[in-house]
Chimera marker file (.cmm) of the C-alpha trace (Angstrom):
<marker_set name="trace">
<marker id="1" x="111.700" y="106.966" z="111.756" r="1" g="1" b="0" radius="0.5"/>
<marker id="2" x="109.462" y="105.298" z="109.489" r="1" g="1" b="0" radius="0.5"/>
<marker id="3" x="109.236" y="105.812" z="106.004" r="1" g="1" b="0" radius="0.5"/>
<marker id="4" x="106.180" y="105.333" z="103.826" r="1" g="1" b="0" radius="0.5"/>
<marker id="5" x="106.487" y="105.630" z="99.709" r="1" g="1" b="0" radius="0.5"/>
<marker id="6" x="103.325" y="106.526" z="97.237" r="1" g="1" b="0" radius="0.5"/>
<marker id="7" x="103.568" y="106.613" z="93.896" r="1" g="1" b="0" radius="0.5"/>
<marker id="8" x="100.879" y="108.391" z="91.402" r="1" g="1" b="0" radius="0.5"/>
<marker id="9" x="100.749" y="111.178" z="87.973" r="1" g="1" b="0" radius="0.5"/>
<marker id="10" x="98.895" y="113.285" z="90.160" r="1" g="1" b="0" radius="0.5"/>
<marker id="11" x="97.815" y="115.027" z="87.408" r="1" g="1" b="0" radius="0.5"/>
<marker id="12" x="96.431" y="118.412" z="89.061" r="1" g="1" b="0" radius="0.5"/>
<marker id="13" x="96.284" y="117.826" z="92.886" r="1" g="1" b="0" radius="0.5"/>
<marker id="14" x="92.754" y="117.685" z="94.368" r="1" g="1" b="0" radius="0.5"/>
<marker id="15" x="91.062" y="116.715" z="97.732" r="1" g="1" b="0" radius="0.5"/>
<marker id="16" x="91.329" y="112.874" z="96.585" r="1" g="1" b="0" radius="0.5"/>
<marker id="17" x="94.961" y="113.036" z="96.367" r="1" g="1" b="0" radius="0.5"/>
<marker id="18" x="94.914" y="115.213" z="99.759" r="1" g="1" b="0" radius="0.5"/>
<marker id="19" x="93.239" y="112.622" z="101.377" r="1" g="1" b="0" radius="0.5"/>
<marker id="20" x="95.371" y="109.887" z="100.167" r="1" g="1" b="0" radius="0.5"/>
<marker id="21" x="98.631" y="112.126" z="101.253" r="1" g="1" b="0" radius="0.5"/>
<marker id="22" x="96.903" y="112.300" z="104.765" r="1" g="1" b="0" radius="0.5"/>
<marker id="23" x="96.362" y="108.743" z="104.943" r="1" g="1" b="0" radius="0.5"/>
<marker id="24" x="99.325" y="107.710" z="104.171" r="1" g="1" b="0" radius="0.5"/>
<marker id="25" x="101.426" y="109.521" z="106.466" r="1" g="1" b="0" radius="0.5"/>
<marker id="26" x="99.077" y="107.910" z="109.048" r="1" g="1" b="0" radius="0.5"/>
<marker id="27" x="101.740" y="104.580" z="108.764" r="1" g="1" b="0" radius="0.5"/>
<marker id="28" x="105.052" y="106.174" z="109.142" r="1" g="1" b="0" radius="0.5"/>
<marker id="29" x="107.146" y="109.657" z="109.974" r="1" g="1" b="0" radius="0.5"/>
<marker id="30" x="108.167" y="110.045" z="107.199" r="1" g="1" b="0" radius="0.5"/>
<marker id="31" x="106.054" y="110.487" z="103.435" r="1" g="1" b="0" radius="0.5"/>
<marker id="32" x="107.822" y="110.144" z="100.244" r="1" g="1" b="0" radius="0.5"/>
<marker id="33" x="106.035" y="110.492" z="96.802" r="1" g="1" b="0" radius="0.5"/>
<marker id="34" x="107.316" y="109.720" z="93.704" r="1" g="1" b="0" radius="0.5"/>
<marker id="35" x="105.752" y="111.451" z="90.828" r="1" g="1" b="0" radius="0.5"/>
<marker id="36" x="105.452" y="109.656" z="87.460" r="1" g="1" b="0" radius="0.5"/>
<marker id="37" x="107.096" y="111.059" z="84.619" r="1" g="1" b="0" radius="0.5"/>
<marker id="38" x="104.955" y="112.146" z="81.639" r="1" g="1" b="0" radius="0.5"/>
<marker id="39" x="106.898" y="109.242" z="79.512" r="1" g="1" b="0" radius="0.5"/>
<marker id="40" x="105.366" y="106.958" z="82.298" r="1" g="1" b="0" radius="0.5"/>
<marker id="41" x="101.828" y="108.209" z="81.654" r="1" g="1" b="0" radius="0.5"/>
<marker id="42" x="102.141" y="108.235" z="77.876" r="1" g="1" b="0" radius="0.5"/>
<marker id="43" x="103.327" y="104.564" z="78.033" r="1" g="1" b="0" radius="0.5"/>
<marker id="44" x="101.028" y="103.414" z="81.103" r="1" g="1" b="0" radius="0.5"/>
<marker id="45" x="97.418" y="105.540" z="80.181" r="1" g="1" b="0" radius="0.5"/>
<marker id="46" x="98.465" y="106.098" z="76.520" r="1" g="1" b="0" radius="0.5"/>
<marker id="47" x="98.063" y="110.195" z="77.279" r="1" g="1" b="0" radius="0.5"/>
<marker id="48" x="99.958" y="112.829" z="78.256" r="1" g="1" b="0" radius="0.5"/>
<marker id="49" x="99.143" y="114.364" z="81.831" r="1" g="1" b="0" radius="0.5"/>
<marker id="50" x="97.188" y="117.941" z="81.625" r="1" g="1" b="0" radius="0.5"/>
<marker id="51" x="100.063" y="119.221" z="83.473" r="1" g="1" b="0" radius="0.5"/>
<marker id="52" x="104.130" y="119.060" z="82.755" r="1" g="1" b="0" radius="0.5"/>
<marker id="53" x="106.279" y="116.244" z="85.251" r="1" g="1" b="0" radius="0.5"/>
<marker id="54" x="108.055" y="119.516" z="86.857" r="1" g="1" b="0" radius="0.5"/>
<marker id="55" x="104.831" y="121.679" z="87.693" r="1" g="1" b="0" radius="0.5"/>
<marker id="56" x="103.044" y="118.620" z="89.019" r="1" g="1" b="0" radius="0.5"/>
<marker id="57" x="106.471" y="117.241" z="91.749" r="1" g="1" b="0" radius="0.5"/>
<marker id="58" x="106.432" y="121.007" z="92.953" r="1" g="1" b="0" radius="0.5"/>
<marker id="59" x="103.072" y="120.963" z="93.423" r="1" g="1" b="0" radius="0.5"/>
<marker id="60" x="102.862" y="117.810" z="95.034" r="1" g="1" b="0" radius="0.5"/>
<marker id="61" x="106.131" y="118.815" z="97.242" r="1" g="1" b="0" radius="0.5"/>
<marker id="62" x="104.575" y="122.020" z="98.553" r="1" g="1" b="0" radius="0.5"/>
<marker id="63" x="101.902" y="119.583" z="100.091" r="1" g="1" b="0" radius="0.5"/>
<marker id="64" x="101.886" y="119.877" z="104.013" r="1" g="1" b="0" radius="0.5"/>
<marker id="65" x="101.756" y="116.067" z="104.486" r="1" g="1" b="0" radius="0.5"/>
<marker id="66" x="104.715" y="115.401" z="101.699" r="1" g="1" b="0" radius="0.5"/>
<marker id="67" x="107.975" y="115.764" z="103.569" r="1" g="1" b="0" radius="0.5"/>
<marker id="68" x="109.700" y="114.322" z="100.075" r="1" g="1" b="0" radius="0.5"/>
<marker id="69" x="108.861" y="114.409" z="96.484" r="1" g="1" b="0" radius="0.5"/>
<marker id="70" x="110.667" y="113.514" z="93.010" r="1" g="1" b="0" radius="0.5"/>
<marker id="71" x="110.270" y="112.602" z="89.621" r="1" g="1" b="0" radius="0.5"/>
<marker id="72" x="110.199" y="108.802" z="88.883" r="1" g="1" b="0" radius="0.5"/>
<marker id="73" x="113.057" y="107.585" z="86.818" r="1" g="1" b="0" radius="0.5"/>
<marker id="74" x="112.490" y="107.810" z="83.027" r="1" g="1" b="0" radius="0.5"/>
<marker id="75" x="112.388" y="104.145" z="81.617" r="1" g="1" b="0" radius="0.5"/>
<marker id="76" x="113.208" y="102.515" z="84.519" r="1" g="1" b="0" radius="0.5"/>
<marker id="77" x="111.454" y="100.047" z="86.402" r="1" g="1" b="0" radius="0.5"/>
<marker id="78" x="109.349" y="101.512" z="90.028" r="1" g="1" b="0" radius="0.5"/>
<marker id="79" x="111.622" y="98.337" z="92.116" r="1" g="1" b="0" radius="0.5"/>
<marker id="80" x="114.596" y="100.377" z="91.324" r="1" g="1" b="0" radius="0.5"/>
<marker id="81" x="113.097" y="103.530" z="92.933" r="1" g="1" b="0" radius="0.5"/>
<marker id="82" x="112.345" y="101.298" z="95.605" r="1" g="1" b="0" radius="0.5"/>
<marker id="83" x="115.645" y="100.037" z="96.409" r="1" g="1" b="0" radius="0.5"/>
<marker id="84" x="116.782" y="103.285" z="96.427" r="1" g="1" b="0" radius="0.5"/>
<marker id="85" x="114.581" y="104.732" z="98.597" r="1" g="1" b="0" radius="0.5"/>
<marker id="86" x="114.147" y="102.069" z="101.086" r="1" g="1" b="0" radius="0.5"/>
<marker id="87" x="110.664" y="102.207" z="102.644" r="1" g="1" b="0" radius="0.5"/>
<marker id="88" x="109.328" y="100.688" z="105.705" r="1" g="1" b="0" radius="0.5"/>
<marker id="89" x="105.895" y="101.141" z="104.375" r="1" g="1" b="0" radius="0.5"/>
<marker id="90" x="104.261" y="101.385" z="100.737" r="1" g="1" b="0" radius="0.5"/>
<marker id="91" x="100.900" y="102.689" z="100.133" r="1" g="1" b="0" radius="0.5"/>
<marker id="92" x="98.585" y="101.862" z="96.771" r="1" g="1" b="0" radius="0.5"/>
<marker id="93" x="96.011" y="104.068" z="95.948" r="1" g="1" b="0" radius="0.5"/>
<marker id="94" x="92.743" y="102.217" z="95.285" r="1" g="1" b="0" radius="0.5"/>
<marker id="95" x="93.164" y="102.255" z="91.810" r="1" g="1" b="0" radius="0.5"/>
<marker id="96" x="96.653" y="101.891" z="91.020" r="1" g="1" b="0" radius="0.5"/>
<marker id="97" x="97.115" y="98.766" z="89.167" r="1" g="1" b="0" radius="0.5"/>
<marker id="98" x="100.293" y="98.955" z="87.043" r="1" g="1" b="0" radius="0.5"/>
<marker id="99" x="102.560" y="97.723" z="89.207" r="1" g="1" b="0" radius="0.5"/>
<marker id="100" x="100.571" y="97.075" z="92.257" r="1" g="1" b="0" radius="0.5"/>
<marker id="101" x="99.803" y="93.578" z="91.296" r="1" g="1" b="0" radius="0.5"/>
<marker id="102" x="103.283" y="91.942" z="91.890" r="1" g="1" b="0" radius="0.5"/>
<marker id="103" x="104.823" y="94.446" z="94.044" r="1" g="1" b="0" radius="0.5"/>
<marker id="104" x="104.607" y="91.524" z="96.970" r="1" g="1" b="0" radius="0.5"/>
<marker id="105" x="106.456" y="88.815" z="94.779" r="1" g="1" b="0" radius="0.5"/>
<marker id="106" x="108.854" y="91.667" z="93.199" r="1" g="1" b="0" radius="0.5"/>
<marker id="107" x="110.148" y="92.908" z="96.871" r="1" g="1" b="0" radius="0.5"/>
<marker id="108" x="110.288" y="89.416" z="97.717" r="1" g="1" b="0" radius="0.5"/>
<marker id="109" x="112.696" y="88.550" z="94.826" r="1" g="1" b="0" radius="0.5"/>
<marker id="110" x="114.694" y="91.784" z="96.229" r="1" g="1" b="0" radius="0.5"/>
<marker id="111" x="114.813" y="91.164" z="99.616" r="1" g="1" b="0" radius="0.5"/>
<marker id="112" x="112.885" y="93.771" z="100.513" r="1" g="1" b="0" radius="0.5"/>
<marker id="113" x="109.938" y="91.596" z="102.008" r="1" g="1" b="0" radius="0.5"/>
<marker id="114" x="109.682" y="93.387" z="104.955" r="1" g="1" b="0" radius="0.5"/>
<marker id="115" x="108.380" y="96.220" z="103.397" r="1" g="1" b="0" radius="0.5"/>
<marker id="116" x="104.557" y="96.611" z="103.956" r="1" g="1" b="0" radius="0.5"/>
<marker id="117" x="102.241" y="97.294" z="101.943" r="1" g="1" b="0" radius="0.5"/>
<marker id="118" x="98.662" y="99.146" z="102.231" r="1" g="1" b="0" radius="0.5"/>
<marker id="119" x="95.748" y="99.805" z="100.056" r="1" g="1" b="0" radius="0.5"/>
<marker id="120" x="94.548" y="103.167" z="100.793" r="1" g="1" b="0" radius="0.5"/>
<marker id="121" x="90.670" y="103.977" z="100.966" r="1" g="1" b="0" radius="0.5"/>
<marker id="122" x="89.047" y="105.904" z="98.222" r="1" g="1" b="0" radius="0.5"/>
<marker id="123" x="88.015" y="109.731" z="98.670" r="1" g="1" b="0" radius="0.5"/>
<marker id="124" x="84.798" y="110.573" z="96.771" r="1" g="1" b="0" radius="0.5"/>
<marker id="125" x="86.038" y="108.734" z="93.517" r="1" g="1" b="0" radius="0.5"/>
<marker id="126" x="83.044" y="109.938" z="91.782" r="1" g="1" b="0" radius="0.5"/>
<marker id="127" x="83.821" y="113.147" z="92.463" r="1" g="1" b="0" radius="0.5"/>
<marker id="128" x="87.533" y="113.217" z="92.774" r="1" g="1" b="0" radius="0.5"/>
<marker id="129" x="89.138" y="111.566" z="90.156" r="1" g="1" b="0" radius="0.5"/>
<marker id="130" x="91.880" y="113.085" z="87.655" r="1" g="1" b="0" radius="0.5"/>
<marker id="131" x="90.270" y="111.290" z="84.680" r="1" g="1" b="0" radius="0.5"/>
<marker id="132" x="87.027" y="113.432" z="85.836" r="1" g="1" b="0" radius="0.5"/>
<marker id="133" x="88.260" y="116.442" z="87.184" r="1" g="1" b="0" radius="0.5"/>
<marker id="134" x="91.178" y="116.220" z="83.779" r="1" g="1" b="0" radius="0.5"/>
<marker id="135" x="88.171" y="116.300" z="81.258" r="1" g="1" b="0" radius="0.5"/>
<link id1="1" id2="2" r="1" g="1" b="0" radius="0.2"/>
<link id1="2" id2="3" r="1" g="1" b="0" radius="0.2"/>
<link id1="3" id2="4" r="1" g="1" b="0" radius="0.2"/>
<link id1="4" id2="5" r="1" g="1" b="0" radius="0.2"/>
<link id1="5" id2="6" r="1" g="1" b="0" radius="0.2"/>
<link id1="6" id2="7" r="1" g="1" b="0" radius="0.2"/>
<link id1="7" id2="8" r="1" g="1" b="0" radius="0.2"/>
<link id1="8" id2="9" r="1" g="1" b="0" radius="0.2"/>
<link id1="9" id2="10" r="1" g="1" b="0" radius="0.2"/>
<link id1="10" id2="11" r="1" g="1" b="0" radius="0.2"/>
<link id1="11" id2="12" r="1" g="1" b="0" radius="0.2"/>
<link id1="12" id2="13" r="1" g="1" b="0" radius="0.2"/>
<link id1="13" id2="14" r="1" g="1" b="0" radius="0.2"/>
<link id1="14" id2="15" r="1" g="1" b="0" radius="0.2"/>
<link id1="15" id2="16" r="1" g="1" b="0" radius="0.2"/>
<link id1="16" id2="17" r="1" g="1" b="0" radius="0.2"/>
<link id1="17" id2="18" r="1" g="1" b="0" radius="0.2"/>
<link id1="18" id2="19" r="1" g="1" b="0" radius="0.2"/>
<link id1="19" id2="20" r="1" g="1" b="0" radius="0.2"/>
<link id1="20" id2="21" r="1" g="1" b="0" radius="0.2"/>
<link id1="21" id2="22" r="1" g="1" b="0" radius="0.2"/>
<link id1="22" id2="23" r="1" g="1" b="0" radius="0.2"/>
<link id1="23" id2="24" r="1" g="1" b="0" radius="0.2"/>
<link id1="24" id2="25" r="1" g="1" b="0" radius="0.2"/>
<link id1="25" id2="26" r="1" g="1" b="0" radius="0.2"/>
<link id1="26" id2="27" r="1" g="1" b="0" radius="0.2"/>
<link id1="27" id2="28" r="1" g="1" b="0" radius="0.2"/>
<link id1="28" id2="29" r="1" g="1" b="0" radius="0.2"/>
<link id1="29" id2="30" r="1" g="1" b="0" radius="0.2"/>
<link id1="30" id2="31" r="1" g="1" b="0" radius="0.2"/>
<link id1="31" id2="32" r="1" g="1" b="0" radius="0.2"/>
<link id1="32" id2="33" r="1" g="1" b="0" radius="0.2"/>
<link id1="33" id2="34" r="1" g="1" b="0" radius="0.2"/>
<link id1="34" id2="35" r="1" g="1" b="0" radius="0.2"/>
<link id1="35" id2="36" r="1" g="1" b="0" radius="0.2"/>
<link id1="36" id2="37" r="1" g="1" b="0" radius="0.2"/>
<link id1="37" id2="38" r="1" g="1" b="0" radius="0.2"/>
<link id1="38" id2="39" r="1" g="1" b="0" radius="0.2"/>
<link id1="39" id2="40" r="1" g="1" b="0" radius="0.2"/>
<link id1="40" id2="41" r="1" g="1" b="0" radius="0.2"/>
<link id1="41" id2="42" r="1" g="1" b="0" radius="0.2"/>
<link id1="42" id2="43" r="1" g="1" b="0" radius="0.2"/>
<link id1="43" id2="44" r="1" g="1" b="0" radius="0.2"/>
<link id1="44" id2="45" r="1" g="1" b="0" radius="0.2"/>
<link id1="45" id2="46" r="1" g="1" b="0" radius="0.2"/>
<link id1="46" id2="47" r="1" g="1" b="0" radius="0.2"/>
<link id1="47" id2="48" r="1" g="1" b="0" radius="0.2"/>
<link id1="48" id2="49" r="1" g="1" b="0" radius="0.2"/>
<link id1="49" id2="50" r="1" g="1" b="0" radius="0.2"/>
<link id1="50" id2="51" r="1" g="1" b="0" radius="0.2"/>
<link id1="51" id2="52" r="1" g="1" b="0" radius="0.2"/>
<link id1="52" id2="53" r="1" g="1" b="0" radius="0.2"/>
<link id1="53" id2="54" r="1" g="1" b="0" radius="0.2"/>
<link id1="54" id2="55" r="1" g="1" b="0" radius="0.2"/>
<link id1="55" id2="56" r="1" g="1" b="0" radius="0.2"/>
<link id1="56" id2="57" r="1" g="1" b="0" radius="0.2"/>
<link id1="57" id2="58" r="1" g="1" b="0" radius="0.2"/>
<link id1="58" id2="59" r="1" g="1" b="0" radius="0.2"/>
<link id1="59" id2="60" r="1" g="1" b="0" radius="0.2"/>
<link id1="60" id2="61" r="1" g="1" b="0" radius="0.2"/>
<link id1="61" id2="62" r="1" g="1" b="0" radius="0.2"/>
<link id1="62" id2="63" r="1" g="1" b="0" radius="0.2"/>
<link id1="63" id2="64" r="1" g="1" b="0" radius="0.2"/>
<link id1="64" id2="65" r="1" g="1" b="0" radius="0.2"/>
<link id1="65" id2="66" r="1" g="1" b="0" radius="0.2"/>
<link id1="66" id2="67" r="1" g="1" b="0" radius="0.2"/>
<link id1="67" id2="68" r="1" g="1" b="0" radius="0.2"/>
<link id1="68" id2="69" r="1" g="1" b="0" radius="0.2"/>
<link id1="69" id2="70" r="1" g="1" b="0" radius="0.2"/>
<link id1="70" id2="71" r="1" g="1" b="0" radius="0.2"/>
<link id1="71" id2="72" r="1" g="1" b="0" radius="0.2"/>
<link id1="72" id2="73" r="1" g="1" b="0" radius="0.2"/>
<link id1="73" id2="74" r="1" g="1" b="0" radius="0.2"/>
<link id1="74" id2="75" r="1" g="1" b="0" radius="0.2"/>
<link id1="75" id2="76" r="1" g="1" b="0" radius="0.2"/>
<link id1="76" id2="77" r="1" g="1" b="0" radius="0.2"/>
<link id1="77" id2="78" r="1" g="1" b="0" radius="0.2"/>
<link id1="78" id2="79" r="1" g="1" b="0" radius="0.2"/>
<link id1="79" id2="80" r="1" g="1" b="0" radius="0.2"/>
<link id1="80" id2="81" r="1" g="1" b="0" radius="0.2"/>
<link id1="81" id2="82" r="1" g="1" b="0" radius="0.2"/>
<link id1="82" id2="83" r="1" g="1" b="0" radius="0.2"/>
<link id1="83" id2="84" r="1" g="1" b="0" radius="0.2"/>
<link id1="84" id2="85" r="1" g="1" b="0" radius="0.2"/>
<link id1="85" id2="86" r="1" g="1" b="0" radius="0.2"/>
<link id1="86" id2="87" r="1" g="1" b="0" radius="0.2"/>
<link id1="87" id2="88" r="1" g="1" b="0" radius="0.2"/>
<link id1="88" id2="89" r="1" g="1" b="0" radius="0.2"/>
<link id1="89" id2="90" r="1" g="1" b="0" radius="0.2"/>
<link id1="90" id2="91" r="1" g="1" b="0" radius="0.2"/>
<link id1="91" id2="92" r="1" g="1" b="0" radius="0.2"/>
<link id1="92" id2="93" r="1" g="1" b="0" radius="0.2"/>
<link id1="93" id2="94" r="1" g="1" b="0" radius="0.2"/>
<link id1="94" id2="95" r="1" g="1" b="0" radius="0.2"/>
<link id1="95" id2="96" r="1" g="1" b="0" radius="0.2"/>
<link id1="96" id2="97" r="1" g="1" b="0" radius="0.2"/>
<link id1="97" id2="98" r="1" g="1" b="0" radius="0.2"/>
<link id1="98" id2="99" r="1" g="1" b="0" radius="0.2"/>
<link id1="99" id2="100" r="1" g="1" b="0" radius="0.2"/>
<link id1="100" id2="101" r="1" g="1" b="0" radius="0.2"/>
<link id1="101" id2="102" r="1" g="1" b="0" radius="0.2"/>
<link id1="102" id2="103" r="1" g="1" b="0" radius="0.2"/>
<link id1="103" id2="104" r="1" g="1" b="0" radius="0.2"/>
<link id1="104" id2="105" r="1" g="1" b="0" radius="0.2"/>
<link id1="105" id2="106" r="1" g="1" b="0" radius="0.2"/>
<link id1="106" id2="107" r="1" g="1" b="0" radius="0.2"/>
<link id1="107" id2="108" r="1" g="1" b="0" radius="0.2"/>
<link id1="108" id2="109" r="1" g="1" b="0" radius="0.2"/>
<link id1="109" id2="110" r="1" g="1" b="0" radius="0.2"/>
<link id1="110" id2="111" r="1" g="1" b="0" radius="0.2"/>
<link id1="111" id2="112" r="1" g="1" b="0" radius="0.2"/>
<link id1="112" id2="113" r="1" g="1" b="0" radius="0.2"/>
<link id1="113" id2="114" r="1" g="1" b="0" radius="0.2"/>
<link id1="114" id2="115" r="1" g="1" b="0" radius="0.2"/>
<link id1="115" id2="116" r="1" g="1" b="0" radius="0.2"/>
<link id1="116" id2="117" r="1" g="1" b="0" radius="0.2"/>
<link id1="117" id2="118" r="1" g="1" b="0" radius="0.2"/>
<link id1="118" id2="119" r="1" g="1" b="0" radius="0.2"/>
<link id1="119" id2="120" r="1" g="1" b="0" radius="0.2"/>
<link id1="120" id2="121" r="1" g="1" b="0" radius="0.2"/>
<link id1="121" id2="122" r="1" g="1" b="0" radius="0.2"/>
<link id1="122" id2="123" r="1" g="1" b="0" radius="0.2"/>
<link id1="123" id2="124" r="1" g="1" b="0" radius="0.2"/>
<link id1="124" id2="125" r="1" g="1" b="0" radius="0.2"/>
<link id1="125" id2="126" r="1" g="1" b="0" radius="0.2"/>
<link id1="126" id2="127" r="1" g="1" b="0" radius="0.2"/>
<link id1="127" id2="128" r="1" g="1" b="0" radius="0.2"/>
<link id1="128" id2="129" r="1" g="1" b="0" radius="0.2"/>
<link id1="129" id2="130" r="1" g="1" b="0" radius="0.2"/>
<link id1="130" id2="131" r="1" g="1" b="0" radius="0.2"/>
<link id1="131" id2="132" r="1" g="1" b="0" radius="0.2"/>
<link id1="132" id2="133" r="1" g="1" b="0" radius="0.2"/>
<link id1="133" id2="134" r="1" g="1" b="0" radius="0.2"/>
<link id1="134" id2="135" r="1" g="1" b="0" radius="0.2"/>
</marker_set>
């Protein structure tokens, strides 16, 4: 079985997160998503998310292409999620940045190199974006 990780806010669910869902369970069996805590998104987009860290996992769990969701950890690094979850496969949205940028030297460093990695297309960004949609 292969498993493939995503991480996001997903701050209210719409088609662009649907889409990125679907194409990420295109690599693997398997689709875990690990949903930022609102800590995260205070720290990382200096905001709160519209919607509380518990409504937004069970929303994003109830997703037919999700087969596992759950919270980040609070104050922790992502790598640590990471090494617990052990993916075959990690998936970046098109705009995910935070981490993104040394997630190949990072895994290295924990040998987890064999882990791939994939930037997924964009769906309609200027149409389905949570910084749009959120306003």
């Amino acid at each position: 079985m292969i498993k493939v990780l995503v991480f996001g806010t997903f701050d209210g669910l719409h088609e662009g997160h649907l889409d990125f869902f679907r194409q990420a369970k295109e690599y693997g069996d398997y689709l875990m998503v690990v949903v930022g805590r609102d800590s995260t998104a205070q720290r990382l987009k200096k905001q709160l998310p519209k919607y509380h860290e518990n409504d937004r996992v069970d929303a994003v769990a109830r997703v037919k292409d999700v087969d596992f969701a759950r919270l980040g950890n609070e104050n922790v690094s992502p790598y640590i999620v990471i090494e617990e979850l052990q993916p075959d496969v990690i998936c970046l949205g098109y705009d995910q940045g935070h981490f993104a940028d040394k997630l190949p030297e990072k895994l290295k460093e924990l040998n987890l190199s064999h882990i791939k990695i994939h930037r997924l297309q964009p769906y309609h960004p200027e149409k389905f974006h949570s910084s749009i949609l959120n306003k």
